[in-house]
N, C-alpha and C positions, 0 to 999 in steps of 0.2 A: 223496565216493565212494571207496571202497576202490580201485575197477575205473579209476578214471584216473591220469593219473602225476603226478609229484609240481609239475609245471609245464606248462600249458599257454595257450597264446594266448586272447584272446576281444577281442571288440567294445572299443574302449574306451568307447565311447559305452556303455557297459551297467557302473552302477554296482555296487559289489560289493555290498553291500543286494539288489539287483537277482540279483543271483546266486545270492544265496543261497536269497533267495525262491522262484525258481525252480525252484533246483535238488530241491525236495523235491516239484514236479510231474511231472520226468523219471523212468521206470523205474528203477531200481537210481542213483540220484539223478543221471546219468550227464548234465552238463552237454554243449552243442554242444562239437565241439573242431574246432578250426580246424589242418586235417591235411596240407593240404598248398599250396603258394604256386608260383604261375605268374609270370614277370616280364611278360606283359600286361598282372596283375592278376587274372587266374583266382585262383577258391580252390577247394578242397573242404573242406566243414565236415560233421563225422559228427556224426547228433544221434539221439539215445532219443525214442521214445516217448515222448509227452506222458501221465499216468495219465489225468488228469480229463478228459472231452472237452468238458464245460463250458468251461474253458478254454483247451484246446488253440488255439484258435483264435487267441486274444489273446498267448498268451505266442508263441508263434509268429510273430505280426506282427512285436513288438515285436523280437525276437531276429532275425528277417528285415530289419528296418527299420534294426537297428545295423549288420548287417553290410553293407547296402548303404550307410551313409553309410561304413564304413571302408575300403569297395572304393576304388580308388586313380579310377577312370572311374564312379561310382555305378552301377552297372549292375544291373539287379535280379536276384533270387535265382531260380537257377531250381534246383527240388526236386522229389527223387525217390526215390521208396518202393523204396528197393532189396529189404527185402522181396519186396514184387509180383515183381522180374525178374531174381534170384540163388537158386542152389540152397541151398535147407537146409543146415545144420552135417554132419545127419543124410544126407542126399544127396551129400554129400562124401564123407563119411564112407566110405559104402555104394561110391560109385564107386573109392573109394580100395583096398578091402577087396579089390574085382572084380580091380585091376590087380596087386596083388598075386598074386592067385590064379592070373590070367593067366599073369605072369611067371616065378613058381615053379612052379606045375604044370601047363601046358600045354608038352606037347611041339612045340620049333618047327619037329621034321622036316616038322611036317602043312605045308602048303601057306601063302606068307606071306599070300596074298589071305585065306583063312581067318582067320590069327593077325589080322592089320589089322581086318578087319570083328567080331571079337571084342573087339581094344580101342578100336574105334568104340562097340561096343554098352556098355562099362562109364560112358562121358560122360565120362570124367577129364580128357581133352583137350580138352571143352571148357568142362567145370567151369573147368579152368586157365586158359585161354584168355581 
């Protein structure tokens, strides 16, 4: 995939046959990537959309199932459709656009309880947040 870097982490236990195979089930071929390491043994692994939902299921386990044997305490996966509970690119975007607006053309003689509940209503703060 164009869209990853030139080196990143994975399962060992997931052969690179395996990967490759895979890789042409993910959206924009966009393999898990293993993004970030806690010394517990926390991880965060960012993964695409599976195409096929036939599959989804399977290639899933198996890419859940390596990662929990390379967790340092096996501990299982737990996963979540950030989808479902992050704003859109587009809703960023939009709230972004607002705080601009805010900043540059709003006069802040008016009262700050106004300006505040003006950049409450744009969501940027808790977009960011």
């Amino acid at each position: 995939s164009p869209s990853l870097p030139e080196y990143f982490v994975v399962p060992s236990s997931l052969a690179d046959q395996d990967l490759k195979l895979y890789s042409y089930s993910f959206i924009g071929r966009r393999m898990p990537l293993w993004s970030w390491n806690h010394p517990n043994g926390s991880a965060l692994v960012r993964m695409a959309n599976i195409k096929d939902v036939l599959q989804q299921r399977r290639i899933d386990q198996r890419i859940c199932n390596a990662i929990t044997r390379s967790h340092p305490q096996r501990s299982d996966v737990y996963k979540s459709d950030l989808d479902k509970c992050l704003p859109s690119i587009q809703e960023i975007q939009a709230a972004h656009i607002k705080l601009k607006q805010l900043c540059v053309n709003e006069p802040f003689e008016e009262t700050e309880e106004k300006w505040l509940s003006s950049l409450e209503n744009t969501h940027w703060l808790e977009y960011i947040r």
